[in-house]
C-alpha positions in Angstrom: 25.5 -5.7 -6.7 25.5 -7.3 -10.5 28.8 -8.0 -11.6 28.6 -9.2 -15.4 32.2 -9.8 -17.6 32.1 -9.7 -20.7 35.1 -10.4 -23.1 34.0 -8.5 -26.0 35.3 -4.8 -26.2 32.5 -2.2 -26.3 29.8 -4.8 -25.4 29.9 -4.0 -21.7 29.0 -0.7 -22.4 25.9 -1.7 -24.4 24.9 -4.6 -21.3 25.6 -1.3 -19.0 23.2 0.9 -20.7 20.7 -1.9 -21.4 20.8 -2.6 -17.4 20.3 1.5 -16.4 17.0 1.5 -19.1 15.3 -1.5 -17.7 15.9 -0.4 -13.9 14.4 3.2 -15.0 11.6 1.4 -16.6 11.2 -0.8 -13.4 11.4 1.8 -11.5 8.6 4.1 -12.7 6.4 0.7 -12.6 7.2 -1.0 -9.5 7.1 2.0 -6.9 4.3 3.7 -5.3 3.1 6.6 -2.7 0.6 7.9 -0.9 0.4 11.1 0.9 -1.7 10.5 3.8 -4.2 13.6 5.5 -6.3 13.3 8.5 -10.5 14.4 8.0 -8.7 18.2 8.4 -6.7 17.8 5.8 -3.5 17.9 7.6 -0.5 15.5 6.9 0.0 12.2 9.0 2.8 10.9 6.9 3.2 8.6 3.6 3.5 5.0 2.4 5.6 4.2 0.3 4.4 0.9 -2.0 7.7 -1.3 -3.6 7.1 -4.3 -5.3 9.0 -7.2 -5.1 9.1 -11.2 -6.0 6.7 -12.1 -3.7 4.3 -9.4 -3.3 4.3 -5.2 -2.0 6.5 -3.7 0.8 4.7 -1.1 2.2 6.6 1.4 4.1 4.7 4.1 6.4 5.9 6.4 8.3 2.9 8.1 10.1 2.8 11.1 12.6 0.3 12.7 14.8 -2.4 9.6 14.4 -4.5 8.6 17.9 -2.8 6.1 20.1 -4.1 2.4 19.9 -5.2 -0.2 17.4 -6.3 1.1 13.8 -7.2 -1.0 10.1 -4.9 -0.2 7.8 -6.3 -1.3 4.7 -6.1 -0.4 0.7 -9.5 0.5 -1.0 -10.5 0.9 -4.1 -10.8 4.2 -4.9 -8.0 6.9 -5.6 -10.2 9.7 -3.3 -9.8 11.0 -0.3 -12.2 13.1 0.6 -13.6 13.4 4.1 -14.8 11.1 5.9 -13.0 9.1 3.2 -15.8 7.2 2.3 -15.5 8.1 -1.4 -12.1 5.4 -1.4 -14.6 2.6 -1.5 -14.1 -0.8 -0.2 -11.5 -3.0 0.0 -9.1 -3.8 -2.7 -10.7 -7.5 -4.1 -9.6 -8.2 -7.5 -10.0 -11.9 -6.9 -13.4 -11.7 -4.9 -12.5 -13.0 -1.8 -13.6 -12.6 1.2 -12.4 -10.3 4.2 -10.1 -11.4 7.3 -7.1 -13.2 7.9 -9.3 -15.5 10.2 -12.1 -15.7 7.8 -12.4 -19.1 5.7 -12.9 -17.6 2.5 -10.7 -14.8 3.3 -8.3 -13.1 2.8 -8.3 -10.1 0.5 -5.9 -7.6 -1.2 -6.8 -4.9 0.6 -6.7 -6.8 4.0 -3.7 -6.1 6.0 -2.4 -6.5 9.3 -3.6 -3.9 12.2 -1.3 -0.9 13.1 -0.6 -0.3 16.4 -0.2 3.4 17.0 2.0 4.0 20.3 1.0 7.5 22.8 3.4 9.6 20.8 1.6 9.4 17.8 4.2 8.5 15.8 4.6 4.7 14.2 7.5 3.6 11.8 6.3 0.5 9.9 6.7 -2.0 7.2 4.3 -4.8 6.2 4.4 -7.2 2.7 1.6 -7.5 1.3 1.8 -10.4 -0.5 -1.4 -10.3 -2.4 -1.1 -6.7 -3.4 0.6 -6.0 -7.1 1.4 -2.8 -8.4 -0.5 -3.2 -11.9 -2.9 -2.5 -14.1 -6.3 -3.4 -11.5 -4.5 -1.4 -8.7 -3.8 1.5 -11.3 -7.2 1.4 -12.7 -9.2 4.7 -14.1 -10.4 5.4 -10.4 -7.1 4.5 -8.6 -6.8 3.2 -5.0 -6.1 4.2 -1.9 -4.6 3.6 1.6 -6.4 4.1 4.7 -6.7 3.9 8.2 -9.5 3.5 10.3 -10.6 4.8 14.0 -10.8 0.9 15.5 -9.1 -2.1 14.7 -9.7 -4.9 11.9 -11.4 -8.0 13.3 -10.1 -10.2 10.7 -13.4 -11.8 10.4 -15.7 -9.3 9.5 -16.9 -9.0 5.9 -16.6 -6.6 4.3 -14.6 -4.5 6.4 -13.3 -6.0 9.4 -16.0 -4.0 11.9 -13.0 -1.0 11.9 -15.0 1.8 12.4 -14.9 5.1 10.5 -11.7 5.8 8.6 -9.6 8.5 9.9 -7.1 8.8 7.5 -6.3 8.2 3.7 -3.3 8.5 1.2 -4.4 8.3 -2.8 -1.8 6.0 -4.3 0.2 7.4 -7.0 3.2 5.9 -9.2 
């Protein structure tokens, strides 16, 4: 909570609205989503993308996914269309390489591997701290979020050896 005094009469009113208008601006600029469909079209949840001071909170909440280890990366391109191929490849604005365990990695779009249990259904949040909601991530093509079949290597470049992508959100602001 901000708590600001101020002694002058009428100014706090001024500060209050000043306050509201920059958090409404922040708002519509620092949050995210993606609606994420399986190759059938069919929902398997969202992600919800939040920046803060030291990178993006991502915060999925996914349904009806197959058990096991899955990439869960961000690409490129703001398309999802089956077999989700037309999202690119991984988010690299700053040309690096792929993996956490690569030398000359990592990568934007790298993130850590989900691990889906037997339900189905997996609650999660990672921070991205590599990942800004701005202008390269907004681009005139867009980005997306997706999930492959197998999991990310962390070596492999470009893609981590993940397999074919299963799912995929189109981030929106």
């Amino acid at each position: 909570m901000l708590n600001i005094h101020v002694p002058v009469k009428g100014s706090a009113f001024l500060i209050a609205a000043a306050l509201v208008a920059a958090a409404g601006t922040a708002n519509a600029t620092e949050l995210a989503s993606a609606a994420m469909m399986n190759a059938n079209g069919e929902s398997v949840g969202s992600v919800t993308l939040r920046a803060t001071a030291h990178g993006t909170l991502l915060h999925a909440k996914l349904k009806n996914l197959p058990a096991g280890a899955h990439a869960f990366h961000v690409h490129t391109v703001g398309v999802c269309e089956p077999p989700f191929t037309s999202s690119g490849g991984h988010f690299n604005p700053g040309g690096a390489k792929h993996g956490f365990d690569s030398a000359e990695g990592v990568h934007a779009g790298d993130m850590p591997n989900i691990h889906v249990p037997d339900s189905g259904t997996l609650e999660i949040e990672v921070l991205n701290t590599l990942l800004k909601l701005d202008a390269s991530l907004f681009d005139a093509d867009g980005a997306a979020i997706v999930i492959h079949d197998g999991p990310d290597d962390y070596v492999t470049d470009p893609a981590g050896a993940a397999g074919p992508r299963i799912a995929c959100g189109v981030i929106t602001q």
